[in-house]
C-alpha positions in Angstrom: 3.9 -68.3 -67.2 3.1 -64.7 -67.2 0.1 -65.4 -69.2 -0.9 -67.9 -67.2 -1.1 -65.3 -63.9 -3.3 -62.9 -66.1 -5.8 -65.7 -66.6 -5.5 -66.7 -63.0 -5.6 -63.2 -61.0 -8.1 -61.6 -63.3 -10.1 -59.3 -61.5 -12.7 -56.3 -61.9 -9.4 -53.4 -62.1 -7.7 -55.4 -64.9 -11.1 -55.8 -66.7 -11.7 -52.0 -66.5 -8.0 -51.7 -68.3 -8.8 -54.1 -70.6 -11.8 -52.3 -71.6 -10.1 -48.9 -72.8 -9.6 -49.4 -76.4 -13.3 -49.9 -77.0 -14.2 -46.8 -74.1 -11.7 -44.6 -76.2 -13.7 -45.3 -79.5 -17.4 -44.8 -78.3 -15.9 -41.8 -76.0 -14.6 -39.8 -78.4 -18.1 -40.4 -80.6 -19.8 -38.6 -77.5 -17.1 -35.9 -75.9 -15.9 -34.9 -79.7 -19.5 -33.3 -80.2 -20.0 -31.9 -76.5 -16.8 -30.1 -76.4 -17.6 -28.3 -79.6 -20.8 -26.9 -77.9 -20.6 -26.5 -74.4 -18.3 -22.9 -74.6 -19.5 -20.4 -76.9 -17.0 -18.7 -79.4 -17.1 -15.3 -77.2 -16.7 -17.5 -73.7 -14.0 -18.6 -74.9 -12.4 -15.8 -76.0 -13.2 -14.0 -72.6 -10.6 -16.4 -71.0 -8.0 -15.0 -70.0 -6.6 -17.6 -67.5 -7.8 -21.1 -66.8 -7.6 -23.0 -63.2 -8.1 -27.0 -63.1 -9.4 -28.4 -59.9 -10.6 -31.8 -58.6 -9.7 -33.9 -56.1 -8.3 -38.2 -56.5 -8.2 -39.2 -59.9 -10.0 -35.7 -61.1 -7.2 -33.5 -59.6 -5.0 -36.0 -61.6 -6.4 -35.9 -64.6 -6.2 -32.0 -64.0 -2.7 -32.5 -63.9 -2.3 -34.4 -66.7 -3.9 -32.0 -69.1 -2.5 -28.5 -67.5 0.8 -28.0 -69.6 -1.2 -29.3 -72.5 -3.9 -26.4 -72.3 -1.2 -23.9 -71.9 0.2 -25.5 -75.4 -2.6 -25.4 -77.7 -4.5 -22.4 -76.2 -1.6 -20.0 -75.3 -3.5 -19.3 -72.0 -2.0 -19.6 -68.9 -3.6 -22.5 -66.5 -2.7 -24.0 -63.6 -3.9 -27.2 -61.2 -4.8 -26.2 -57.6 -6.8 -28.8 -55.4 -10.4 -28.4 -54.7 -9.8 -27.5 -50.7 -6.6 -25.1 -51.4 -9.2 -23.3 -54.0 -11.8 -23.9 -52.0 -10.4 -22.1 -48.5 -7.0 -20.3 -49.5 -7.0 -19.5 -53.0 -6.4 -15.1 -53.2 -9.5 -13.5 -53.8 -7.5 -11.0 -55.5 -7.3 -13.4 -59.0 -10.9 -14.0 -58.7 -13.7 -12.5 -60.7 -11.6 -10.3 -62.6 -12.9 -8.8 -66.3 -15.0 -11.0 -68.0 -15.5 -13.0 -65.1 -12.2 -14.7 -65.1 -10.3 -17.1 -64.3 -11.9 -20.0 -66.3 -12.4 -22.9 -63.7 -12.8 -25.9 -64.7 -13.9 -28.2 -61.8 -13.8 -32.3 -62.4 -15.6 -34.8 -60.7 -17.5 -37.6 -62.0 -20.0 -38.0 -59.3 -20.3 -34.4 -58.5 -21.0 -34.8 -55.2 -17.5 -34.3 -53.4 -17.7 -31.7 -51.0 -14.7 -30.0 -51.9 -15.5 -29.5 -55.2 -18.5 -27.9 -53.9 -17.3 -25.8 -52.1 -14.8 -24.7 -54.4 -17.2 -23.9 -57.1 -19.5 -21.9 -54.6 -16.5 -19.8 -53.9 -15.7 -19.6 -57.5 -19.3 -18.5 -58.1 -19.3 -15.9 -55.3 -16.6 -14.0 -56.5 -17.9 -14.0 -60.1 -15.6 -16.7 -61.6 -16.9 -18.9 -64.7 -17.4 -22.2 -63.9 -17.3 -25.1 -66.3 -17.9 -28.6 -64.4 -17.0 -31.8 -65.9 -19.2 -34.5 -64.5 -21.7 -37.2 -65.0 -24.1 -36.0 -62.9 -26.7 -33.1 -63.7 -28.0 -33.2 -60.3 -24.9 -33.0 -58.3 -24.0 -29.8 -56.3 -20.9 -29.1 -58.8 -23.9 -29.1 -61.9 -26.2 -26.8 -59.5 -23.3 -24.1 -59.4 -21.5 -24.4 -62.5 -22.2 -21.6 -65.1 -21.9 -24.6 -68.2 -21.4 -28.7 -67.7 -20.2 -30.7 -70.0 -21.7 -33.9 -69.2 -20.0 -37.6 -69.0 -21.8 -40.4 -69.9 -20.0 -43.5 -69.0 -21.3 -46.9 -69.8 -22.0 -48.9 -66.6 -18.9 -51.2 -65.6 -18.2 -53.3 -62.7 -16.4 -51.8 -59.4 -13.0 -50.9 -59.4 -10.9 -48.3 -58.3 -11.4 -45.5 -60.7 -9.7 -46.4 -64.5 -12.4 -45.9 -66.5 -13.7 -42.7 -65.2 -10.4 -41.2 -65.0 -9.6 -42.0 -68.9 -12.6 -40.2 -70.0 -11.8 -37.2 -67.7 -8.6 -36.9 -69.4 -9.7 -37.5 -72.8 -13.0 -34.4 -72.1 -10.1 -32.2 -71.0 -8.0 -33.0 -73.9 -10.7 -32.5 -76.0 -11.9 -29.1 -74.5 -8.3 -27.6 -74.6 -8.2 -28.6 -78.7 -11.4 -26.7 -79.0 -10.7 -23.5 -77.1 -7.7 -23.4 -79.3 -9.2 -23.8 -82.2 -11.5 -21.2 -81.5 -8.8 -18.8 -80.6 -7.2 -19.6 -83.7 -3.8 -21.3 -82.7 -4.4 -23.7 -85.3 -6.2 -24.2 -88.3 -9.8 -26.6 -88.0 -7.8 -29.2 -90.1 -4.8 -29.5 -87.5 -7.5 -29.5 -84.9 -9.3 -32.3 -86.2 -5.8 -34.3 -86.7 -5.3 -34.0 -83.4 -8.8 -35.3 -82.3 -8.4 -38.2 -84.4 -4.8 -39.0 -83.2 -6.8 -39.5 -79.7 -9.6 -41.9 -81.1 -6.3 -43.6 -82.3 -5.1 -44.2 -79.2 -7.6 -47.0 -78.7 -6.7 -49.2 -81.2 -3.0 -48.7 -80.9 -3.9 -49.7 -77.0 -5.9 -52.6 -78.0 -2.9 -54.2 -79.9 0.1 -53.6 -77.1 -2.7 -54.5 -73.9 -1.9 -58.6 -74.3 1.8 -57.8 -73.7 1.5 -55.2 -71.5 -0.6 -57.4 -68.9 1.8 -60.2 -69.1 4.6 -57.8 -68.0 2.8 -56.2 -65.4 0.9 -59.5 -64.0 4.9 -61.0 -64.0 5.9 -57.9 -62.2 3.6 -58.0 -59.8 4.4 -61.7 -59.0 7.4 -60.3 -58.4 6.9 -57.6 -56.5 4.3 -59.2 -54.2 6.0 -59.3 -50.5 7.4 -55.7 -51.0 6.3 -53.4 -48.0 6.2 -50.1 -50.5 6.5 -48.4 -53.8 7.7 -45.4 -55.5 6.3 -43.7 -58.3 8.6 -41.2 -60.2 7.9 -39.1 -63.2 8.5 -35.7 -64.1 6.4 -32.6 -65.7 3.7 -34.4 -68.8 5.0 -37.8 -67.0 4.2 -37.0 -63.4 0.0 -37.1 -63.1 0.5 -41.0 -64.3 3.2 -41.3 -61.6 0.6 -39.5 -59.4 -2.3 -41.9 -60.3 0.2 -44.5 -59.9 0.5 -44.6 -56.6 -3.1 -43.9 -55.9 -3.7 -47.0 -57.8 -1.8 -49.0 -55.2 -2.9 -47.3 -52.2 -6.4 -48.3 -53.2 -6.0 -51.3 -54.2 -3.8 -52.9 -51.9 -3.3 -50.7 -49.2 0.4 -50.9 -49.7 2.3 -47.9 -48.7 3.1 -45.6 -52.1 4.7 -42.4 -52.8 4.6 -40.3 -55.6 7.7 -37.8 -56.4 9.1 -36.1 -59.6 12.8 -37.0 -61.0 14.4 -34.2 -59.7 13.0 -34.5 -55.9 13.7 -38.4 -56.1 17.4 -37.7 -56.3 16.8 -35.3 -52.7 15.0 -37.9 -50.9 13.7 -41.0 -52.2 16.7 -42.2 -53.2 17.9 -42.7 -49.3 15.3 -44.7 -48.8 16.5 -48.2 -46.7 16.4 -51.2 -47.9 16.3 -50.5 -51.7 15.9 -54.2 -52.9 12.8 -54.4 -51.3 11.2 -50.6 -53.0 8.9 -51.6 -56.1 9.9 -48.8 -58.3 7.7 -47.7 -61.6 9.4 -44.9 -63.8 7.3 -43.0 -66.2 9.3 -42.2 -69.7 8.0 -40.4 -72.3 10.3 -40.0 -75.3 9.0 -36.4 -76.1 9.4 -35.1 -72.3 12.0 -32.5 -72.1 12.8 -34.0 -68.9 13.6 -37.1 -70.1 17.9 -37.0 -69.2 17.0 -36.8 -65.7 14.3 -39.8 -65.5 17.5 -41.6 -67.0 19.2 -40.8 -64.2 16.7 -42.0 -62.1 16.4 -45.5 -63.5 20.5 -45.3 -64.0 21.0 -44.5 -60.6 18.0 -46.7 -59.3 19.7 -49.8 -61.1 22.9 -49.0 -58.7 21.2 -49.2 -55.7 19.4 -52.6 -56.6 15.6 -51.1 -57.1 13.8 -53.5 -58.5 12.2 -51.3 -61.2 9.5 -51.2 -63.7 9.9 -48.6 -66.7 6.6 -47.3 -68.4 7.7 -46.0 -71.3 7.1 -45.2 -75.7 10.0 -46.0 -76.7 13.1 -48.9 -76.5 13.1 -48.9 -72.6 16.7 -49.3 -70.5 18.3 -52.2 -70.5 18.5 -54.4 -67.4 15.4 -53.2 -66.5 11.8 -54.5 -66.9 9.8 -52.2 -69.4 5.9 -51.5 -70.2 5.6 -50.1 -74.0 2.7 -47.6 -73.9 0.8 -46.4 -77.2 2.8 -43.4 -79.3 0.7 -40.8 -80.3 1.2 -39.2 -83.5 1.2 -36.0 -81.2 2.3 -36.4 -77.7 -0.3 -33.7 -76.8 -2.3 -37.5 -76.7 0.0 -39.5 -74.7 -2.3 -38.9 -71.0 -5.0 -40.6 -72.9 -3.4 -44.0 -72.3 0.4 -43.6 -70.4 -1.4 -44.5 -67.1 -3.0 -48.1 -68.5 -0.2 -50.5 -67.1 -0.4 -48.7 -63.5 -3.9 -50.0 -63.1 -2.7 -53.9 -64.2 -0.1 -53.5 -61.8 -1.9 -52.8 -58.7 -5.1 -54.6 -60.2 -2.9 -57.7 -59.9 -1.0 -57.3 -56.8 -4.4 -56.7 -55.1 -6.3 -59.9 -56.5 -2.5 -61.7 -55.5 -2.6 -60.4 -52.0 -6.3 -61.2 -52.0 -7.1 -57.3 -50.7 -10.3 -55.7 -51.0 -10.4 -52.0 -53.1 -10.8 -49.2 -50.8 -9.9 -52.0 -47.8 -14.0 -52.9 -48.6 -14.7 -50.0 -46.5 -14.8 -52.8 -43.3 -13.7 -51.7 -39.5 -11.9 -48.7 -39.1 -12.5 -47.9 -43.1 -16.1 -47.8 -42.6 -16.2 -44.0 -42.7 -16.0 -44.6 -46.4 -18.4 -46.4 -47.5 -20.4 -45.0 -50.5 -18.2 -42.0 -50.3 -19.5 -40.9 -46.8 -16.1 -39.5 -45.9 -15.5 -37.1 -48.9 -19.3 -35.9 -49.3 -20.4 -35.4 -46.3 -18.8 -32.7 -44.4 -18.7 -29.2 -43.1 -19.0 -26.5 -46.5 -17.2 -23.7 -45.7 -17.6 -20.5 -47.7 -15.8 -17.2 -47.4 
């Protein structure tokens, strides 16, 4: 049966998952090269601190790569969102020796006006800018000191998948190379742990059948529910994050993302639990894993109907996604995030919504990006 509803709600989201494995193979061909040239050995051993920004899906791929730069460089980074860097971010930790912090600014288009205006501040105040997008033309390019350049093959519309995977997969790749440089590792374990990622697509390729049954049958189920919760905590919480933006975008369904922790404080009294899709992200290897346990224990108890993304043997009574495992789990971003865009991929083409509400009536503000690139820059 579930097969049957993959065949029948098919749709441009679900295509774009389905496309990974082969985008992670001719990805890393192109970003493996670029990240070994775009910083030279003494830029990156100027850094001395490293800030992610981006906004959407670029602010969570930021997020899903922070604690993993801190790991294999030994440099301190942190994720802060294009408008809080852009307007309240202390001058005080700007443009200090060697033109530190390192920020890294994402955005595939380039053109987001926050992201502009976060890397003209970072410029003023004598930051080095890196920006990571696909577009040399764009207002993040114009004021970045270095770009590493995306070049992702054309793919029909859909809320961002694609484009997201190869965000995480340059800043992956960048953080392996800085600390290489820096000499955390030798150039052998650094090149195991760049082909561990290129791995990741055809470990993906061989669990994607199953993985859309489960989620297209999930989403059968899930159809008439008036919201969903997303919960995962520290290297698990971007893919809850992206989760529910997923949804949001796709079906216009109310979604909310929240760590473990903060789930028992105030999710968990939500009304009517029954009726709250709830997705659980689970990686093995998280230190936090005992308390997303809780959460699915505890979530069972209250009669959430709940979905567990997870690398390992799942939770009994409760429906489970199995998601590649990485040889290291520096690697598990690259892919942890796949059934999230089934899930809302089918529940959208089910519903019969429109991404983005098709930017019609009082969404029209949207179209082409209208309401995210053009507005007031303000720089101080």
């Amino acid at each position: 049966m579930s097969e049957m509803l993959t065949k029948e709600y098919d749709n441009p989201m679900c295509r774009q998952a389905m496309s990974l494995p082969e985008l992670i193979r001719s990805q890393y061909e192109d970003l493996e090269v670029k990240t070994r040239k775009v910083l030279s050995f003494q830029e990156i051993f100027n850094i001395q601190r490293v800030v992610l920004t981006g906004c959407g899906d670029s602010y969570a791929a930021c997020m899903a790569t922070k604690h993993v730069f801190e790991m294999l460089t030994g440099i301190q980074a942190e994720v802060v969102t294009a408008i809080d860097f852009g307007r309240y971010y202390s001058e005080r930790h700007m443009g200090v020796d060697c033109q530190n912090p390192l920020v890294i600014s994402v955005s595939n288009s380039g053109r987001v006006a926050r992201i502009s205006e976060a890397v003209q501040r970072a410029k003023f105040h004598d930051c080095f800018v890196l920006g990571i997008t696909g577009n040399l033309t764009s207002p993040l390019a114009q004021n970045s000191d270095k770009v590493l350049k995306l070049d992702i093959p054309p793919f029909e519309s859909a809320p961002g998948t694609r484009s997201y995977m190869v965000s995480v997969m340059a800043l992956l790749l960048l953080a392996v190379r800085i600390g290489e440089v820096r000499g955390m590792y030798t150039m052998d374990q650094a090149m195991d742990y760049r082909y561990d990622m290129k791995n990741q697509g055809d470990l993906l390729e061989a669990l994607l059948p199953q993985m859309a049954e489960t989620c297209a049958k999930t989403a059968e189920e899930w159809k008439d529910f008036p919201c969903f919760d997303f919960v995962g905590a520290g290297f698990d919480y971007a893919s809850a994050w992206f989760g529910q933006a997923k949804m949001l975008e796709a079906t216009g369904i109310y979604s909310m993302h929240i760590n473990s922790e903060e789930w028992f404080h105030l999710n968990c009294f939500a009304k009517d639990p029954e009726h709250i899709g709830t997705v659980v992200v689970s990686n093995t290897t998280n230190p936090g894993l005992s308390r997303t346990k809780d959460v699915i224990r505890y979530g069972k108890k209250l009669g959430r109907p709940m979905l567990v993304i997870t690398d390992g043997d799942g939770a009994e009574g409760v429906s489970c996604v199995t998601v590649p495992t990485p040889k290291y789990p520096i690697n598990m971003p690259v892919t942890q995030f796949v059934p999230m865009s089934l899930l809302a991929g089918y529940l959208s083409a089910m519903l019969g919504e429109q991404y983005g509400r098709g930017c019609e009536g009082p969404w029209s503000f949207c179209e082409n990006g209208f309401c995210v690139q053009n507005n007031e820059i303000v720089l101080k």
